[in-house]
C-alpha positions as CSV (number, residue, x, y, z in Angstrom):
1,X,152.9,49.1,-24.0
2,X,149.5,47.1,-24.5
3,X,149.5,45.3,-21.2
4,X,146.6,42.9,-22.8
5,X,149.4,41.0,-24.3
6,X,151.2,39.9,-22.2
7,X,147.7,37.6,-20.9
8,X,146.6,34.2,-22.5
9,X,143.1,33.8,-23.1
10,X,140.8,31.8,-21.3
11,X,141.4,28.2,-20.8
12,X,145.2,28.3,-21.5
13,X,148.1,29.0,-19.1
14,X,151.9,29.2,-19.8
15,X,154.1,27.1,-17.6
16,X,158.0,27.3,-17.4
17,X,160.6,26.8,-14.2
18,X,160.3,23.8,-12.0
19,X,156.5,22.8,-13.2
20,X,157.2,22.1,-16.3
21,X,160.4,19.7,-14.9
22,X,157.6,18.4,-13.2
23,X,155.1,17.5,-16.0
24,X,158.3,16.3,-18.2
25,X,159.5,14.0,-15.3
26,X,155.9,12.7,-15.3
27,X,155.5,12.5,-18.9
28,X,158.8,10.4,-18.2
29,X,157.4,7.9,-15.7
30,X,154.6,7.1,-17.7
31,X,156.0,6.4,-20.9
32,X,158.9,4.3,-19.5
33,X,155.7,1.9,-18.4
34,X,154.1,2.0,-21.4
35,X,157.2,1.0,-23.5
36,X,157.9,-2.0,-21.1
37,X,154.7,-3.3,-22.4
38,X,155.4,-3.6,-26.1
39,X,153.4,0.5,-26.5
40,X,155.4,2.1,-29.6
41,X,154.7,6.1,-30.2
42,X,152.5,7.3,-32.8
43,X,151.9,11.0,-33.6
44,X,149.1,12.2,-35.5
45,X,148.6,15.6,-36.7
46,X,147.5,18.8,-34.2
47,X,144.5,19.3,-36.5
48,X,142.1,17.2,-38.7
49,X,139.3,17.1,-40.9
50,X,136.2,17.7,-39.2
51,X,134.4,14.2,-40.2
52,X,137.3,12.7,-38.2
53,X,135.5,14.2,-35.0
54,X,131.7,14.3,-36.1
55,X,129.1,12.9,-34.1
56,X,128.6,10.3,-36.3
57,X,132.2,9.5,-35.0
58,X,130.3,10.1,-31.4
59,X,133.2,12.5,-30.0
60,X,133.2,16.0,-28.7
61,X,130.1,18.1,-29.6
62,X,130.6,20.1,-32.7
63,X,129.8,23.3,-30.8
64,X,133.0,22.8,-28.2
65,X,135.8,22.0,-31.1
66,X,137.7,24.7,-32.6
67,X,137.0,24.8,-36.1
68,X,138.4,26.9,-39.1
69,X,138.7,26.6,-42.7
70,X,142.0,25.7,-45.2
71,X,142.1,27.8,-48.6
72,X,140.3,24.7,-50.4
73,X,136.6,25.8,-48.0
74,X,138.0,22.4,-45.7
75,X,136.2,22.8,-42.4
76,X,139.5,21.7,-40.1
77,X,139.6,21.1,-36.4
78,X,142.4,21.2,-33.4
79,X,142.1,17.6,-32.1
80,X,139.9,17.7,-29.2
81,X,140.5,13.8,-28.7
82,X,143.5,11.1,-29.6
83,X,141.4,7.9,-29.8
84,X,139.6,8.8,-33.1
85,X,142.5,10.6,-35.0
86,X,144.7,7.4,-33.9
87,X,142.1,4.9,-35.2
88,X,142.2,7.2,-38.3
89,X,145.6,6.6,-38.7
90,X,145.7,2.7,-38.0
91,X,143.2,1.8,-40.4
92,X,144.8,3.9,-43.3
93,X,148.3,2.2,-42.4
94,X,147.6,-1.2,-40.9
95,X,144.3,-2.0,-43.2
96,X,145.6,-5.8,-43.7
97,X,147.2,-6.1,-40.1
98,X,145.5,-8.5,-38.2
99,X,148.1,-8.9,-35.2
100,X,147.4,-6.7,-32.2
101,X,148.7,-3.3,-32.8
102,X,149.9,-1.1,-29.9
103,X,150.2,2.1,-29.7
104,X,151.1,4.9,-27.6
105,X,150.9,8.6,-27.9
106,X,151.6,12.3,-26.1
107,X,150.4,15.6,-27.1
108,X,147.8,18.3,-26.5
109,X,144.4,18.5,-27.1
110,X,141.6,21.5,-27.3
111,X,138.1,21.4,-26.3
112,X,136.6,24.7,-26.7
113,X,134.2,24.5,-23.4
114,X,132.7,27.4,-21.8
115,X,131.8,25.5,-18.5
116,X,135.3,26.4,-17.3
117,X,134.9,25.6,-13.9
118,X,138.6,25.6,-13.3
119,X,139.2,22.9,-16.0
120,X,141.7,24.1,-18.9
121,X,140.6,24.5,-23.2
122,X,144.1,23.0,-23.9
123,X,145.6,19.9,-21.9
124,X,148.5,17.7,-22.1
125,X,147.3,13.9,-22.7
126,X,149.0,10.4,-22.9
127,X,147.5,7.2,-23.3
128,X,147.7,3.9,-25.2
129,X,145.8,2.5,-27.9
130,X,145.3,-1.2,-28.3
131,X,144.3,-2.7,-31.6
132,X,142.9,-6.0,-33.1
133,X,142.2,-7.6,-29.5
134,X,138.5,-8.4,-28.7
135,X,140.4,-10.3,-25.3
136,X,139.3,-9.9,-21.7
137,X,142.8,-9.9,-21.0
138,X,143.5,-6.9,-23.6
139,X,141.0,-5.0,-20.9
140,X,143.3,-6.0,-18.0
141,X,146.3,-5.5,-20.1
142,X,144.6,-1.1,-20.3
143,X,143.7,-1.4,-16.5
144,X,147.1,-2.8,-15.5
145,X,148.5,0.1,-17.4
146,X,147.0,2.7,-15.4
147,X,147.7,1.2,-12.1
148,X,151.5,0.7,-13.1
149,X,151.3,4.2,-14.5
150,X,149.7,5.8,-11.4
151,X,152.1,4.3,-9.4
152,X,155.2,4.8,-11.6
153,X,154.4,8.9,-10.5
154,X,154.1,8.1,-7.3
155,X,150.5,8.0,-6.5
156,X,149.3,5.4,-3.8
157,X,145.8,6.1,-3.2
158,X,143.8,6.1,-6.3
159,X,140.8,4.2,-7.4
160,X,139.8,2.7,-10.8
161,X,136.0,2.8,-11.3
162,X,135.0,0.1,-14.0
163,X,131.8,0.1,-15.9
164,X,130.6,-1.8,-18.9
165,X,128.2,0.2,-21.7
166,X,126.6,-2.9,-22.9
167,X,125.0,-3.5,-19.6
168,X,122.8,-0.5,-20.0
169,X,122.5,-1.1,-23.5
170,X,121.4,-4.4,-23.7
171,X,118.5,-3.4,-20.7
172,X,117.5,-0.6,-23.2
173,X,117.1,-3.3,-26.4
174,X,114.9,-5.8,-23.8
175,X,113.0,-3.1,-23.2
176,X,112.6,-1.3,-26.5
177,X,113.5,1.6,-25.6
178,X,113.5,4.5,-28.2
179,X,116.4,6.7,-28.5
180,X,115.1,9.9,-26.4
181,X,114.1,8.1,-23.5
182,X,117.5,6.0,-23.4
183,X,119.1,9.5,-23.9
184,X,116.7,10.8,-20.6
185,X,117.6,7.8,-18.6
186,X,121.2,8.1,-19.4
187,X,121.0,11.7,-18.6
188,X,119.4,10.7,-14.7
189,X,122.2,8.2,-14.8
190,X,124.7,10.3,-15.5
191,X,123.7,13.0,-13.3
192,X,124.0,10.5,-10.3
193,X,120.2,11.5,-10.0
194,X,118.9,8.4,-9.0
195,X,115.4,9.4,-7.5
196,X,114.5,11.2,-10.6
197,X,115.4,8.0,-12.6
198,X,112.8,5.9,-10.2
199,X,110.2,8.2,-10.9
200,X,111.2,8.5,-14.8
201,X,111.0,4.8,-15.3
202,X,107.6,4.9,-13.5
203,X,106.1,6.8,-15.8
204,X,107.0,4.8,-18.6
205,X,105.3,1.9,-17.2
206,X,107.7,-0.1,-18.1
207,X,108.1,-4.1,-16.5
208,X,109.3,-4.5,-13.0
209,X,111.9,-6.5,-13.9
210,X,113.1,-3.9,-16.2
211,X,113.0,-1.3,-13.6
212,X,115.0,-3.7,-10.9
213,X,117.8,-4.0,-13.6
214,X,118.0,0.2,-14.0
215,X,117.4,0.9,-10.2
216,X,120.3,-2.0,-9.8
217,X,122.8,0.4,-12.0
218,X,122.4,3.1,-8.7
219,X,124.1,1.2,-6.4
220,X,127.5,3.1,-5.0
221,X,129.2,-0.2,-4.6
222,X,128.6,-3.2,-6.1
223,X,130.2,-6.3,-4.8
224,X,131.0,-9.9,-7.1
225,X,128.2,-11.3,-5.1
226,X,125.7,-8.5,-6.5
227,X,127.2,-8.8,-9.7
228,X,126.3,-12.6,-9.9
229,X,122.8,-11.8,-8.2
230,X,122.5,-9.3,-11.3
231,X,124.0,-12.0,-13.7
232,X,120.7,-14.3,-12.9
233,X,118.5,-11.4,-12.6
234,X,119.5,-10.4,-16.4
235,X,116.8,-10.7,-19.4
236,X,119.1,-10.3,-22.3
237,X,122.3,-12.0,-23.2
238,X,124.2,-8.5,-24.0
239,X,123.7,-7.8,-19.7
240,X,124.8,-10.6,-18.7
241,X,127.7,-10.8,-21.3
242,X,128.6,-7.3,-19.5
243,X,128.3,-8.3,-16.0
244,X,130.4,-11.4,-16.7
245,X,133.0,-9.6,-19.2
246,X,133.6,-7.3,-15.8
247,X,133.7,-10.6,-13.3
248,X,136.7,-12.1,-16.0
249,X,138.4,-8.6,-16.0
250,X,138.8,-8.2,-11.9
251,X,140.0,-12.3,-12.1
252,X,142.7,-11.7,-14.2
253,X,143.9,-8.4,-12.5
254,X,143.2,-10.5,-9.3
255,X,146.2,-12.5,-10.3
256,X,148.9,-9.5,-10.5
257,X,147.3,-8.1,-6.8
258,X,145.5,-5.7,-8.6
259,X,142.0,-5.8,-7.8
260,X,142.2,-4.2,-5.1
261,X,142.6,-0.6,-7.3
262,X,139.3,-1.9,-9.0
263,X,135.3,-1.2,-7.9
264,X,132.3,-1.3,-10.1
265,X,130.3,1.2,-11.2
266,X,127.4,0.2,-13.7
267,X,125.8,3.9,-13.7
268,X,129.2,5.1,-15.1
269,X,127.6,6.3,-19.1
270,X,130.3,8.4,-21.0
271,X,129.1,11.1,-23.1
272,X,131.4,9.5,-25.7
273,X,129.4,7.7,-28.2
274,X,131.9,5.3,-29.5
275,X,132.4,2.8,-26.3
276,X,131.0,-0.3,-26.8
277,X,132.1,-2.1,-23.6
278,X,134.1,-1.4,-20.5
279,X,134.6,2.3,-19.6
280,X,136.7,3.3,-17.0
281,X,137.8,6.8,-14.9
282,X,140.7,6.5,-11.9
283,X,140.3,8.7,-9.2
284,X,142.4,10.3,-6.6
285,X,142.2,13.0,-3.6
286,X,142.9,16.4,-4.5
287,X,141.2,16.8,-7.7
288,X,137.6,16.6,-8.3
289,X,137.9,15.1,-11.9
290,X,139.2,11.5,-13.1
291,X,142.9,11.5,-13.7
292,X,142.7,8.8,-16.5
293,X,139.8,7.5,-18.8
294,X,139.1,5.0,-20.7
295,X,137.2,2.2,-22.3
296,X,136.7,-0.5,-25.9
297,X,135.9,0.6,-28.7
298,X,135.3,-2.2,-31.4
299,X,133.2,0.1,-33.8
300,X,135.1,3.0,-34.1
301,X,137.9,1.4,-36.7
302,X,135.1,0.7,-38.4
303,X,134.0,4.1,-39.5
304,X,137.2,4.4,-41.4
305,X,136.8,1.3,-42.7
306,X,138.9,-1.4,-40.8
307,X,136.9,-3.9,-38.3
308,X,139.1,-4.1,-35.0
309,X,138.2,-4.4,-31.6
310,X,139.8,-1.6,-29.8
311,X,140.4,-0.9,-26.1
312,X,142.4,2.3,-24.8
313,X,143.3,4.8,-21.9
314,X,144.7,8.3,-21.5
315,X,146.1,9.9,-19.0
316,X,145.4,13.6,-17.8
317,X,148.7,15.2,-17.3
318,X,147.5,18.5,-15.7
319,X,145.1,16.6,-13.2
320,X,147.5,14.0,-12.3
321,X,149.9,16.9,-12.1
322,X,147.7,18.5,-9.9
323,X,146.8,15.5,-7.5
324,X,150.7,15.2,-7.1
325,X,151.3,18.3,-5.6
326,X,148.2,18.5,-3.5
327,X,149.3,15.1,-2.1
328,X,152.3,16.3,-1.3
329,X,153.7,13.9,-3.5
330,X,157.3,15.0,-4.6
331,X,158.5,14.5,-8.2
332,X,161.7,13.7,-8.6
333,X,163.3,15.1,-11.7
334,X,165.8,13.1,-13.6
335,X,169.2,14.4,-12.7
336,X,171.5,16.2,-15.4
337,X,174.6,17.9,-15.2
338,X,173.8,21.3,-15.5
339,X,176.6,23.9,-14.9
340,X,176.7,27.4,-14.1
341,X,179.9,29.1,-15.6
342,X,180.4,32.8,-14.5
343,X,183.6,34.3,-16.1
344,X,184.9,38.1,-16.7
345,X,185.1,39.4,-20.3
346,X,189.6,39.0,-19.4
347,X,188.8,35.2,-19.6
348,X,186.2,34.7,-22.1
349,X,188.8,32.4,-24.1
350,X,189.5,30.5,-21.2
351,X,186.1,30.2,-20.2
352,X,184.7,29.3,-23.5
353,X,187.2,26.2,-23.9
354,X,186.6,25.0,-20.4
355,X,183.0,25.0,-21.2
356,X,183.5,23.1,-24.3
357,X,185.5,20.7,-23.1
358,X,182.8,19.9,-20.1
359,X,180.0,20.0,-22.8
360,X,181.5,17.2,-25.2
361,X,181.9,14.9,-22.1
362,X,177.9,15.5,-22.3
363,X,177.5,18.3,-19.2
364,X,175.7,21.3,-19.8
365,X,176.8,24.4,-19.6
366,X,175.6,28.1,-19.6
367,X,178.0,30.4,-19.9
368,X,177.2,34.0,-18.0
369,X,179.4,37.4,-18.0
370,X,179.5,38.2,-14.8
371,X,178.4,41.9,-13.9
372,X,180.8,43.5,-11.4
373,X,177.9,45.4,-9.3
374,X,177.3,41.6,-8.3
375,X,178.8,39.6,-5.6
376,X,179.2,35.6,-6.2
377,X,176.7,34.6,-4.1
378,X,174.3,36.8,-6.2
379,X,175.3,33.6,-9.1
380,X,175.3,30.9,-6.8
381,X,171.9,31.9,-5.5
382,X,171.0,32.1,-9.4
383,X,172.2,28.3,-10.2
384,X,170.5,26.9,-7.4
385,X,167.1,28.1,-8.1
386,X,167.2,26.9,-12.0
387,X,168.0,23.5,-11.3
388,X,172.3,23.5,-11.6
389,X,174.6,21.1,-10.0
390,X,177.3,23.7,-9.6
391,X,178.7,27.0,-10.3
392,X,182.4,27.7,-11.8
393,X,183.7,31.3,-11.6
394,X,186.2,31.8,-14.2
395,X,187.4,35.2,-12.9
């Protein structure tokens, strides 16, 4: 036998048993809160046309998608991201709508990485997608849905992170910035390399004041007094709209007890392209990555031709997964009535209509022959360990 296939490539895992009860039941949790707040499912196909992912779009570089071609020389790709084949989808189906649209979602996705690092080529996403709302309350509305969501799983100690991308952009337009030295600045940002971004800025010569508002995006923690400090401090209306866009935000989740989940975090610049205005990760113990991301994107219907202000999340199953059972955290799977029923080949009939009857009153039921080299216990040793309420011998 060719041992080499029975093992998955790089980047992919199988799961079966009580983990994959696990990600259900979490799946589960989430989606129940995401239908309490008006979120109706949407699936979009497991591959697209490449445009729908381009970096025009401002997605996942071309070199990490997995691309191949259709008989017709289409270049096609496994969707490495929701957000884009979702706003795809709204603006070919809800052109004319004007009401806010909201939409949830569940699937894979596939990044074709080679900075491993642990991190898996194919994940399990959910998230929400809401529509035709330019509101700051439409922000809370995404942030309250991670919090709710978090805790729906069973998480308690978690942290939301909340930037805005118009703060940095609108510092970049004041100062006229051309595109490789906003991409260089970003890139010190980014990197948490806050030295280097001094010493970058100070070779540019740029004005002091410009510098103060870039050194000011360093800061771990950022109270609302240094946010309203930064407010004055501002040159450019598209700053302070950002500052003061954040300041509404934590005010409204304020009112549901919720701000204490929030911090800021100005030097938070997502590879991603298409956000225009907040972005936000949640954190946790246990994992080293966000377990949910985020942000508005009011450009991004655009590209397909409908204008609508967009703001969405998605969760990260396998990290959240992960923080759960590093926390200790235990999932609770849903119960069902799963039945073990072990009969000998003299009472098959019997067996078969007892099984039957039990299954239309909506149990389940495997049925098992049992082999005479093994004892009962042997089966009710079996049925415990996949999950089943009880074990009936029909000997």
């Amino acid at each position: 036998m060719n041992t080499s296939l029975l093992h998955t490539p790089d980047g992919v895992r199988d799961i079966y048993g009580r983990e994959l009860l696990e990600k259900e039941q979490v799946g589960k949790n989430l989606m129940t809160v995401l239908r309490r707040y008006g979120y109706r499912n949407i699936q979009t196909p497991s591959f697209e046309f490449f445009d729908v992912f381009s970096k025009d779009i401002g997605t996942v570089p071309s070199k990490d998608l997995y691309k191949f071609f259709d008989k017709e020389g289409n270049t096609l790709v496994l969707k490495p991201d929701f957000t884009p084949a979702i706003a795809r989808c709204a603006a070919k189906y809800f052109m004319e709508e004007e009401v806010p649209l909201r939409f949830c979602y569940e699937g894979n996705s596939f990044v074709n990485t080679s900075e491993l690092q642990g991190k898996l080529k194919e994940t399990t996403q959910m998230g929400i997608e809401l529509i035709n709302d330019a509101s700051a309350e439409a922000d809370a509305e995404a942030l309250s849905l991670v919090i709710e969501g978090l805790k729906a799983c069973g998480l308690k100690d978690f942290q939301i992170s909340v930037g805005n991308s118009s703060y940095f952009k609108g510092i970049c337009e004041a100062a006229n910035l051309d595109e490789e030295t906003q991409l260089e600045i970003k890139a010190h940002i980014s990197s948490k390399n806050y030295f280097g971004t001094g010493e970058f800025l100070k070779s540019k010569g740029l004005d002091k004041e410009i510098v103060a508002q870039f050194e000011a995006i360093s800061k771990l923690y950022i109270s609302d007094n240094d946010m309203e400090e930064m407010i004055k401090k501002a040159n450019n209306p598209k700053s302070v709209a950002a500052l003061e866009r954040l300041l509404t935000i934590k005010t409204l989740l304020a009112k549901r007890g919720y701000d204490k989940y929030i911090s800021f975090d100005l030097g938070m610049l997502s590879k991603i392209n298409y956000y225009t205005g907040i972005i936000f990760k949640a954190y946790t113990y246990g994992v080293g990555d966000a377990i949910v991301k985020g942000g508005r994107y009011d450009g991004l219907l655009g590209k397909f031709g409908k204008e609508a202000p967009s703001v969405g999340c998605v969760f990260l199953i396998d990290e959240l997964q992960t923080a759960l059972k590093r926390q200790n955290i235990n999932i609770n799977i849903d119960s069902e009535d799963n039945i073990l029923m072990v009969y000998s080949e003299d009472n098959y009939e019997n067996a078969l209509e007892q099984a039957n009857n039990l299954r239309s009153q909506g149990k389940n039921v495997t049925m098992m022959k049992k082999n005479a080299d093994k004892a009962e216990d042997y089966y009710t040793s079996y049925g415990e360990k996949n999950e089943m309420k009880e074990t009936i011998f029909v000997l």
